[in-house]
N, C-alpha and C positions, 0 to 999 in steps of 0.2 A: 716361592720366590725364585724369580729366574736370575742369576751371575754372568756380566760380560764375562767371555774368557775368547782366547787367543789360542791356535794350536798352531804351531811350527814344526820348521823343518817333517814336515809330515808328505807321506806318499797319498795325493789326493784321488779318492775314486772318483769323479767326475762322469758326466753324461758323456761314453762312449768313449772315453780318454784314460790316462793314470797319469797324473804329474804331482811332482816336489812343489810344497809351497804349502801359504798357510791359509789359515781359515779365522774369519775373526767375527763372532757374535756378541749381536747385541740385544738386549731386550726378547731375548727366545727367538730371535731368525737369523738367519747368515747375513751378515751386511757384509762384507767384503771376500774376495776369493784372490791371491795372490799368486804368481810364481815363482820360484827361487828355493835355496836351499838355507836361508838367513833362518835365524829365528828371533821378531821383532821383539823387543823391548816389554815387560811383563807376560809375553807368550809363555806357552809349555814346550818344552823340547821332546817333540816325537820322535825322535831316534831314527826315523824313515819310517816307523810302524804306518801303518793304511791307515787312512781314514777314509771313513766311507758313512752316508746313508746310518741310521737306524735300520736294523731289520724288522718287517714287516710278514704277519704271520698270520694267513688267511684261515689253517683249520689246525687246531690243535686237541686233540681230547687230552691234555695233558692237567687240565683240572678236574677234569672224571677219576683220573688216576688218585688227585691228591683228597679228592672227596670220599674215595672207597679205595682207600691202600691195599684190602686185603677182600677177598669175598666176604659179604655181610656187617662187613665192617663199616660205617656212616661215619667220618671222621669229620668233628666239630667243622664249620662251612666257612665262618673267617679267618681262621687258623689255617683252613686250607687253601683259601686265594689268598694271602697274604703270601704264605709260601711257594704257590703259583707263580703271582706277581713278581716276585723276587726272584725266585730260578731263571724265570724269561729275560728279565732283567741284568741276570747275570753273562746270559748266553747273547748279547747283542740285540734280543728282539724289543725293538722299543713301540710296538703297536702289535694285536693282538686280536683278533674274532675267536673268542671262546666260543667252540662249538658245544652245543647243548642238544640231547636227543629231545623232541617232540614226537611224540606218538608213541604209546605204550601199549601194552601185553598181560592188564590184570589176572589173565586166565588162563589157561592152558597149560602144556610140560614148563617151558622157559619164564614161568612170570616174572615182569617187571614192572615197575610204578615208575608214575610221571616226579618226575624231581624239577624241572629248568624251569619253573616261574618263581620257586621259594631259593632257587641258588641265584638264577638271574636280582633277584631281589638284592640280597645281601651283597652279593658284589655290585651291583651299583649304588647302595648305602652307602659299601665302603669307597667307592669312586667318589660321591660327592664328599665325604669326608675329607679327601685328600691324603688318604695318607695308602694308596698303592702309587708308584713309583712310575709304571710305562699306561698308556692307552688301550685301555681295552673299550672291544665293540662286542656285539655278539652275533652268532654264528646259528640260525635253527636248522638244526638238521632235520628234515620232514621227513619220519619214516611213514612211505607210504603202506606198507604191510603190519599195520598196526591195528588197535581200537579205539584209540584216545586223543588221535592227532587233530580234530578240528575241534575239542573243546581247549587243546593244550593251547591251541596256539590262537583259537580266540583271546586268551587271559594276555597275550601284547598287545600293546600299539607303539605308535609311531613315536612315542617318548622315551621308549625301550630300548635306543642304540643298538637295534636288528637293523645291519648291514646290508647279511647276507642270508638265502636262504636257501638250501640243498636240497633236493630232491632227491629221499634214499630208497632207493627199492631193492630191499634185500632179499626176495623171493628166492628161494633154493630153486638151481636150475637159471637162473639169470643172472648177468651182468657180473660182479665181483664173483659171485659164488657159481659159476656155469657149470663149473665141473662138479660133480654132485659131491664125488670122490675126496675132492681139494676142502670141499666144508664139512664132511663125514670127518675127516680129519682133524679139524678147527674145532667143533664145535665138542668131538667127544673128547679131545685133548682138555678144551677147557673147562667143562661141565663135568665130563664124567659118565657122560651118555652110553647107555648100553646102544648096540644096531636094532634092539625094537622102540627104546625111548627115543633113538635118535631119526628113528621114519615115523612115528609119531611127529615130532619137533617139524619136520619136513611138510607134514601132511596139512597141521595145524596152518603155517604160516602159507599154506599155497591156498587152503580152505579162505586165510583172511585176506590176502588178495584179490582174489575169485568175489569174495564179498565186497570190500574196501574200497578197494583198489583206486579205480577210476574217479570215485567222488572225493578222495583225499588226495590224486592230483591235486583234481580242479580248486580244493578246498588252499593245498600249498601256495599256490599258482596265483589265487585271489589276497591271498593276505600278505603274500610277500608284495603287491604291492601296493597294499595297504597299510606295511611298515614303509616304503618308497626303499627297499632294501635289493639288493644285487639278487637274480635268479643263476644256481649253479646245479650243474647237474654233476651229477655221481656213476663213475664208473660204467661210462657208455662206452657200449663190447662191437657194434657194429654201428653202420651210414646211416642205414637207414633211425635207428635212435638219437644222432646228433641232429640229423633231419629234422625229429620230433624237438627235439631242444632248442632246435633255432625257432619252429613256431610257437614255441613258448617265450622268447623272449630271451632263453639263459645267454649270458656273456660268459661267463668261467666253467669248463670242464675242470670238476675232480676225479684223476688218476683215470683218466679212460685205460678201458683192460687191452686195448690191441693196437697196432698199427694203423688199422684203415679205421678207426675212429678217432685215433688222434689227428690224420691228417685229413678227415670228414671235415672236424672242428676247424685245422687253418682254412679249410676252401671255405668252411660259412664265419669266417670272423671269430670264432671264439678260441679265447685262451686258452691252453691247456697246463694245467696245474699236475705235476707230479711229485711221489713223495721224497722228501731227501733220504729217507733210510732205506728203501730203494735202491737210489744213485751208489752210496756207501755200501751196501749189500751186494750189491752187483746184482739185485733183481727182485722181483715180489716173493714177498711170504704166501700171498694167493696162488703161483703160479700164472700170474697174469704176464703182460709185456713188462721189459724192465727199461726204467727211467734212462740208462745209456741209448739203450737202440734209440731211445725220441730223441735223445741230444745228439745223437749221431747224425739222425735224418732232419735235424731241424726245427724239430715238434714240438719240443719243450718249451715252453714260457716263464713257466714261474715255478718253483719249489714251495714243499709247506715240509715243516719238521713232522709233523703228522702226531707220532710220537713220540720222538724222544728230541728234545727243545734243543738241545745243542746241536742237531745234525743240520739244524739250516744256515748255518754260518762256515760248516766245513763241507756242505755239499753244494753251497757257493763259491767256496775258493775251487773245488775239486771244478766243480764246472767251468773257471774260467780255467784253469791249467790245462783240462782236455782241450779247450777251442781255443786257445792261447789267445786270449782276449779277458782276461783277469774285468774289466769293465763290464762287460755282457755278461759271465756269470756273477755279477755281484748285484745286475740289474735285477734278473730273477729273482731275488728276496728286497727289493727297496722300489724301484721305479716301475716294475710289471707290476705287483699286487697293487700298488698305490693307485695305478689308473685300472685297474681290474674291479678293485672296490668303490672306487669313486673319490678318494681322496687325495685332489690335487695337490695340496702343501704339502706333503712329503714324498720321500723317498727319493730325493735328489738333491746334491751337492751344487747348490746354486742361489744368488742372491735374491734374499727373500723369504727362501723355502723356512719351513720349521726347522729350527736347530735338533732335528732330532738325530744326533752322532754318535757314531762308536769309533774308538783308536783298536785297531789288531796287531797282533807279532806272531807275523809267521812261524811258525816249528811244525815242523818233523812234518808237511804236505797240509798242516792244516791252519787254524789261526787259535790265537790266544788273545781274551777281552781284557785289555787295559784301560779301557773306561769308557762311561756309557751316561749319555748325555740327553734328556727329555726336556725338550723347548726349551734349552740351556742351562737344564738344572742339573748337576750329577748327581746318577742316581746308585751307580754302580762302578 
């Protein structure tokens, strides 16, 4: 059930603006936007804390994490979106694309099994039950250098709240991983791989490309939109790739790795999405380009917390401090991803929209969630 409520005396994020006033919903949408520093008659008194937008959060593995806390560890799957749901919820994010890998690796050095139709499952049981807190959508990420990607992602359709869907080609020697050096790194850090297990690993996934490759594009390509779901491409390193991406249809770049494909993407229309731990890091864990240089030059659009849920609400504020426009980076988490994804009712402070809000209190360069409101219901 949704509660009229009233926020005052509040610092409003608005479309391309910041002003005092209040906010007053009804029945889960913004019916009225006020200005002034009053705080009317059963309002809440926001102290001047921000109010801004729900945050809006296009790719998170961050329920991969809660599903396997530990290597080999399968931790129970509603216990872990529940506490997904609820961490996100805590961090301001009131809308969510779970990204889920499709396409697996039964064979070879690295084996992996397909999991995202029996987790996809369960969390949206536990959506129609009602009882997760923020909106979630889901997210397929197509790996194209797999073996199992067109039987996995046959097992959707279009009743499956698939959004969006990423094209991942993580071939050693391309795109995220170019440098062979940067994933010999990655990959023995995290496995354990000796230098012959780990030209093995190398060998394997270029052998299933060489095989794959091409027919589980086209297989991506057809079924996202056969879910009628957003096409986004993943870590395109040169022009001539976002080339490819615009004849494919993608609207959203994820984390392009250089300069001249981030701004490939604005000359052909497409967003570019980078990560907020990034921004906060002062650069890639890949050794790729780092999320300042695009905001420097203009490139950046949108932010995703990637992985770690709380960095998208402080590498929103962090954004609007560098371009001193507090509005514009707060747009990158609420009003870009909203029209990236396809969802016009939110992500904007305006009569009408979905009351989907959160109140913050700036501290120490970042912000603090004092409450977090989904189509007017508090949820946090």
């Amino acid at each position: 059930m949704t509660c009229d409520v009233i926020l005052g005396n509040a610092t409003l994020v608005l479309p391309g603006e910041v002003v005092t006033g209040a906010l007053r919903v009804v029945a889960g949408r913004i019916a009225a936007i006020d200005t002034g520093a009053g705080v009317p008659a059963g309002a809440i008194d926001c102290g001047g804390d921000m109010v801004m937008p729900g945050l809006i959060e296009l790719h998170t593995d961050n329920l991969e994490r809660h599903i396997r806390p530990r290597p080999n560890v399968d931790w129970p799957h509603a216990t872990a979106i529940l506490a997904h749901d609820g961490e996100l919820a805590s961090t301001g994010i009131t809308t969510v694309f779970d990204a889920m890998r499709v396409g697996s690796i039964p064979s070879g050095k690295r084996q992996y099994e397909p999991y995202a139709r029996q987790l996809a499952s369960e969390l949206l049981q536990l959506l129609d039950l009602g009882v997760l807190r923020i909106s979630h959508y889901l997210h397929l990420r197509a790996e194209i250098c797999s073996e199992t990607l067109a039987a996995e992602m046959a097992a959707f359709g279009p009743e499956d709240r698939v959004r969006i869907v990423s094209l991942m080609d993580h071939t050693p020697g391309a795109r995220q991983f170019r440098d062979i050096g940067k994933l010999r790194q990655y990959v023995q850090g995290k496995y354990g791989f000796s230098d012959a297990e780990f030209d093995i690993h190398v060998a394997e996934l270029r052998a299933l490309r060489a095989r794959h490759g091409d027919r589980h594009e086209a297989t991506a390509l057809a079924e996202a939109q056969r879910f009628g779901a957003v096409l986004a491409s993943h870590d395109d390193t040169t022009a001539g790739q976002v080339v490819a991406s615009q004849g494919h249809g993608v609207r959203l770049a994820e984390f392009p790795t250089t300069i001249e494909a981030a701004a490939a993407c604005h000359d052909t229309g497409i967003a570019v999405m980078m990560g907020a731990p990034n921004l906060i890091r002062g650069g890639s864990h890949s050794g790729n380009v780092a999320a300042r240089d695009l905001a420097d030059a203009g490139l950046l659009d949108i932010l995703s917390s990637d992985y770690v849920p709380s960095a998208l609400l402080s590498g929103a504020l962090m954004l609007g401090d560098l371009w001193g426009d507090p509005a514009r980076g707060i747009a990158c988490v609420t009003a870009a991803p909203a029209d990236a994804a396809g969802l016009p009712d939110r992500g904007r402070l305006q009569i009408g929209a979905r009351a989907d809000l959160i109140r913050v209190q700036r501290v120490a360069g970042t912000g603090a969630v004092r409450g977090v409101w989904v189509a007017g219901r508090r949820v946090a």
